[in-house]
N, C-alpha and C positions, 0 to 999 in steps of 0.2 A: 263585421267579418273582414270588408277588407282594412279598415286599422288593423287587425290581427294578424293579417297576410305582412303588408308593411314592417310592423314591429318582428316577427319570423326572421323575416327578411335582412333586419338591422341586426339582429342576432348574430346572426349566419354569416354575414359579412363581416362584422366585428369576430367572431370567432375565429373565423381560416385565419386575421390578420392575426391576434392573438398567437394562433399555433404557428403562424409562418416567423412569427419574430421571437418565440422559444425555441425553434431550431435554429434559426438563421443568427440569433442577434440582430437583427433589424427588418424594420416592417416590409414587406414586399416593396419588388419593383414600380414604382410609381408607374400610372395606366397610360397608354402611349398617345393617348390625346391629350395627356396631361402637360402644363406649363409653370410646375415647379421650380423654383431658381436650385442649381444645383452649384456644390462648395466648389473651389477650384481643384482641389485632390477630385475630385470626380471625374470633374471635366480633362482633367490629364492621365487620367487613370492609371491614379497610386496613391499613396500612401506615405505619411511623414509619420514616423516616430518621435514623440514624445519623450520630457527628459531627459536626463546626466547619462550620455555613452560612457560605459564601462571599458578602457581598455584590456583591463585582464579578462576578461570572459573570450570563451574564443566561440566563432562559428562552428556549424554543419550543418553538413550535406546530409539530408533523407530524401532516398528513393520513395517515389510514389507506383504504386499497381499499376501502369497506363494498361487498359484494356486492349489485348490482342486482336487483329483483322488479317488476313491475308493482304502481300504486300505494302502493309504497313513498314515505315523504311527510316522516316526521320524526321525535325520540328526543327525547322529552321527559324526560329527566334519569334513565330507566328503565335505569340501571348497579346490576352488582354484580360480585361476585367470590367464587371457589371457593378453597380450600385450599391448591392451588396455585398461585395467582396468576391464573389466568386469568382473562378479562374477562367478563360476560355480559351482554348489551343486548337490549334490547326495542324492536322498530322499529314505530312505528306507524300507518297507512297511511290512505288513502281509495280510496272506491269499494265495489266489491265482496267485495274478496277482504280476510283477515285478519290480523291484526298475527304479527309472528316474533319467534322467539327465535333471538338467536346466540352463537356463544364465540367469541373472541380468544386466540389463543394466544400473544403478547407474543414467546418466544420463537423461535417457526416464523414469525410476521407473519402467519399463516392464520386466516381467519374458517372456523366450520362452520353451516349452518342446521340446529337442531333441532325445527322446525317450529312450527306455528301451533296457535291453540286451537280453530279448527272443524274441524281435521283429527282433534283430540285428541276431541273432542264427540262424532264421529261414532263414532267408535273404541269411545267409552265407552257408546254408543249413550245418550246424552243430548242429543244436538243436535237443535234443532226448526225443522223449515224455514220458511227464510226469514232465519235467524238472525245478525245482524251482532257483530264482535267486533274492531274497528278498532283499539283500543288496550290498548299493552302500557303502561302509565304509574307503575307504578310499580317501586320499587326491587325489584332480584333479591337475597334473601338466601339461606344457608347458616345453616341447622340444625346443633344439635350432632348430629342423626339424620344430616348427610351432602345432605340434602336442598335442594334450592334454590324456594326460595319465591317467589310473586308473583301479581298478580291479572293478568286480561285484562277488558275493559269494552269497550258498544257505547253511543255517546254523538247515536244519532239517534235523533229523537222530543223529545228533552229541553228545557226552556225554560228560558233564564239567570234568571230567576229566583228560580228552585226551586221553581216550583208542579207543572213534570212531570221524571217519572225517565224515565231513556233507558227506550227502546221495550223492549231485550234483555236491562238489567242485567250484571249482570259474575258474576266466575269466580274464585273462587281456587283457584291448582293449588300442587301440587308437584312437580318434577321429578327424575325419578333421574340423574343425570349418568354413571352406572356402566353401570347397564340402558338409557340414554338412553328411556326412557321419562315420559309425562304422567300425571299422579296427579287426578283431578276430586278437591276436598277440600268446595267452598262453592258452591251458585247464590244471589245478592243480588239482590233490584230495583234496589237503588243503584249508581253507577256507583261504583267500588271505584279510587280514584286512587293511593293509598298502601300501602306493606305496610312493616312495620318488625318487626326483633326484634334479639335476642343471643344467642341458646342455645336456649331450650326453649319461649317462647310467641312465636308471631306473629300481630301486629296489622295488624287490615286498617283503616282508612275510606273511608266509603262516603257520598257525598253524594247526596240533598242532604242538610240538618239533622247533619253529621256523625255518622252513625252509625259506634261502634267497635265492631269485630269483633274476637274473640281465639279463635285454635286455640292447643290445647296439643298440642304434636307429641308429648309420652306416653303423653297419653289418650285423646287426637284428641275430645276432651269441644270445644263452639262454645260461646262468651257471647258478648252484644250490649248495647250499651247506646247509648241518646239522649245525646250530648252537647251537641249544638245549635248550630245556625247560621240566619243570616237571611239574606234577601234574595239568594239566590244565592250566599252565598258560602262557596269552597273553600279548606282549604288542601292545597295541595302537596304537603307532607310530614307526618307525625307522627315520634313520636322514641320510641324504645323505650330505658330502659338494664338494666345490666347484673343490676341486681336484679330485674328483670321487669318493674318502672315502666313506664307508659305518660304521654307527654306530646300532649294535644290539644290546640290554642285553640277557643273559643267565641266570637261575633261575633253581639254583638243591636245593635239600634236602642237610643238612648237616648230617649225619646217626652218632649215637655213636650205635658202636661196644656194644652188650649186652644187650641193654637196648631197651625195648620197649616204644614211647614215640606217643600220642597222634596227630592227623595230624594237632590239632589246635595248640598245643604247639613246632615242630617242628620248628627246625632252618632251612632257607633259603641264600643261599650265591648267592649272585646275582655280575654280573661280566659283562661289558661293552666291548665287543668283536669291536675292527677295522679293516676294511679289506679294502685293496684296489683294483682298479680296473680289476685287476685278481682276485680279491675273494683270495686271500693270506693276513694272518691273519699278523696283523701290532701289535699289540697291547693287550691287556688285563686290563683291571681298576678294581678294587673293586667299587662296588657301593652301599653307606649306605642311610639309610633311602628310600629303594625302596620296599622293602618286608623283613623284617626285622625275620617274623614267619608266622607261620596259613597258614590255606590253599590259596596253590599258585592262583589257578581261583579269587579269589576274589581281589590280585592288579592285578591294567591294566595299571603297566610298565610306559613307558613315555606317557605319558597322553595331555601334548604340547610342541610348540617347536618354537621360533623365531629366526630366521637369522638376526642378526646384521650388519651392513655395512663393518666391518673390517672381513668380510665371517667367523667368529666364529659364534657358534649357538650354543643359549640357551633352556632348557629345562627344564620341571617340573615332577616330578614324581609322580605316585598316591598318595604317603605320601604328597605330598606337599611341597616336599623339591625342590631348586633350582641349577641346573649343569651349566655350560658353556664349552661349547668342543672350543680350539683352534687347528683348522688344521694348519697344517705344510706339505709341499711337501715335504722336507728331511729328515724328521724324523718323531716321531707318534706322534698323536695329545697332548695333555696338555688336562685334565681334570680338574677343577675347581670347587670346591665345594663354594657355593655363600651362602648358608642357608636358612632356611624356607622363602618362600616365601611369606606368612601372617604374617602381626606381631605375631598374636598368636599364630605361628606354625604349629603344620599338619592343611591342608586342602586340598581340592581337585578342584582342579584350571587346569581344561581341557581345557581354551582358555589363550592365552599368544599373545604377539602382542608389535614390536616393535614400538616405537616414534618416536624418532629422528637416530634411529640406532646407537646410540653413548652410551649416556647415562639412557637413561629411558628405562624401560619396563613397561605396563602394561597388567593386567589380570585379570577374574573375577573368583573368589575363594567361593567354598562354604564354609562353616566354621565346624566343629564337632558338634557344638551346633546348627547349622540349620541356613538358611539366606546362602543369597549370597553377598560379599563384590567386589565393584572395587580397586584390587593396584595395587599401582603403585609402582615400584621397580627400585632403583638408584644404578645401576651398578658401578657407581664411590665410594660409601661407605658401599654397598652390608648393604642397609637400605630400608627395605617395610616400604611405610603408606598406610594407607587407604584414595580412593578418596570420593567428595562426589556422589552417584550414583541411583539414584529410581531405583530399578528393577520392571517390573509392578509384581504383584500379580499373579501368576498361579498355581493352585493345581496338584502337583506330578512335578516337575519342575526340569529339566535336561539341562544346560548350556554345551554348547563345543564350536570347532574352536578355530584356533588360527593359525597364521602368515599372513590371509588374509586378505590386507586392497586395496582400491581404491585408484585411482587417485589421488582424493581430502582428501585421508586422513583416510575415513572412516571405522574399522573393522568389518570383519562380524562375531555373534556370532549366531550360532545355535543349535538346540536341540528338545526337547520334552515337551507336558505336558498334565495331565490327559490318561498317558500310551500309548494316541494315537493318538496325533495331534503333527505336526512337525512344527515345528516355524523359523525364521530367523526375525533377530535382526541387525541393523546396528545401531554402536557404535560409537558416532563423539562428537565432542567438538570444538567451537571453538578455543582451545589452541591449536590444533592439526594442 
């Protein structure tokens, strides 16, 4: 009898997998005690395309259903993706009620809501009334633990800049995707805009003054450290690679002695800080064309960022200009200036997304003169053209995302428009 229970048993388990990788294309989520080696497109979560790119074929844009909420507002570039492909987005809201978390399932076309961080608050009985948590703003990763990471933050109280922190501070959780459960991990005073990793630590920043945060998902041990920033100002993203490196920028005033000088005509010296896995500074870069003058609140820093196959990772800056960091384990990383990323020069190109991870990038760039262009950028001759690409027509229209693409290929571009509806765009072609 009990070999019969046993053998039932092996059944049963072999079947769900079975039926989960006829819907899905691949077997479930490996179990979160699990210690699987995972490919490095996992660990950077994306996706290289395979084969000859077609120049003639051109892109589009399709709208996705995002599921309706009260005070749902907009997705500030808050993608990630699980092991299976799936999509995960952080919607982030006004008013009263709190930011969500959702999956895409590419395959089905179905969204799920996995809920919000005041439901999870209360849950964990750590919510303190009154408590705001309006955005989901940063990137969603996967852990080699299985786990999916990311902060929530409440951005009322706060002054642009930087003399006060939001009222509520921010949150970073973890999620189980298996037990679909919320994991409390961090409470900050800072509002927490970022979270980046590859495996086994994840980094959070938390403005103002760029404070970096690092969990080690082994030890669950927290460090902190002062990086620094002025005047307000935020970046967007940080960059984590695959040796555990962390990449921040830094953003001071450059002051002359004597002279009184206007905050809009102020010079800015902006500097690319490395640290590794102790938070011990590796490194220092100059970084130009990031904030160049005027007031610092107004750039937002590294704006996207793709991981390329050869674990280098590329990046854009609010100007519009293009970096490439090369890690190195022995020594500090190689920074790479690539140049404007639009042919024409500055723009503002908040999703990035690699191709083939070798040689192509593309992204979609707003231009200084209005419109939004898709390029495509050839890392072999550090040469942007413009693809051909309809963007549909939206009034007040807000593009981001970038490094998240699917299974089959596909990127996800998200954003805003009309100040209060939040959109998600899946970007494919068949050259891809």
């Amino acid at each position: 009898m009990r070999k019969l229970i046993i053998v039932i048993g092996i059944l049963l388990l072999v079947s769900a997998a079975v039926g989960w990788f006829l819907i899905d294309g691949l077997p479930p989520l490996r179990t979160i005690e699990g210690n699987s080696v995972r490919s490095y497109e996992l660990r950077a979560g994306t996706h290289f395309s395979h084969g000859r790119f077609d120049k003639k074929l051109a892109a589009k844009l399709k709208p996705l259903a995002l599921p309706n909420f009260p005070g749902a507002n907009s997705i500030w570039g808050a993608t990630g993706r699980d092991d299976r492909g799936h999509i995960w987005i952080g919607i982030s809201v006004q008013g009263e009620v709190a930011a969500r978390l959702m999956e895409y399932n590419p395959n089905s076309d179905v969204f799920v809501d996995h809920g919000d961080p005041i439901t999870a608050l209360k849950e964990a009985s750590l919510y303190r009334e009154g408590e705001h948590q309006q955005k989901i703003h940063s990137k969603i990763i996967q852990a080699n633990d299985g786990y999916l990471y990311f902060s929530s933050m409440d951005d009322g109280g706060e002054s642009a800049d930087g003399s006060r922190l939001p009222t509520w501070g921010s949150h970073l959780w973890r999620y189980d995707p298996i037990g679909r459960q919320w994991e409390h991990l961090l409470r900050v005073p800072e509002g927490l805009i970022a979270v980046s990793g590859t495996g086994r630590w994840i980094y959070a920043l938390g403005y103002w003054d760029h404070i970096l945060y690092q969990y080690d998902t082994e030890t669950d041990e927290v460090r902190s450290i002062r990086v620094g920033s002025e005047g307000g100002h935020v970046s967007r993203n940080l960059i984590a690679d695959d040796n555990g490196h962390v990449y921040v920028p830094r953003v001071k005033y450059f002051r002359l002695r004597g002279r009184t000088v206007a905050e809009s005509e102020q010079l800015l010296i902006t500097t690319l800080f490395e640290f590794d896995e102790h938070l011990i500074e590796v490194s220092s870069t100059p970084l130009i064309h990031y904030a160049d003058k005027g007031k610092p609140r107004k750039h937002h820093g590294i704006v996207a960022l793709s991981y390329l196959a050869d674990k280098s990772i590329a990046f854009t800056t609010g100007a519009g200009y293009l970096y490439r960091i090369i890690p190195s384990k022995e020594t500090a990383a190689e920074l790479r200036e690539l140049g404007w990323f639009h042919p024409e020069g500055a723009s503002y190109t908040a999703s990035l997304f690699p191709l083939d991870g070798k040689n192509l990038l593309i992204g979609i760039s707003r231009r200084r003169g209005g419109g939004y262009h898709l390029v495509e950028f050839d890392l072999r001759s550090n040469t942007p053209r413009v693809l051909e690409l309809e963007v549909p027509e939206r009034p007040y229209l807000l593009l981001y995302g970038s490094n998240t693409r699917d299974n089959a290929g596909n990127c996800y571009v998200v954003g805003r428009y009309q100040w209060d509806t939040p959109l998600v765009w899946q970007l494919s072609s068949l050259a891809w």
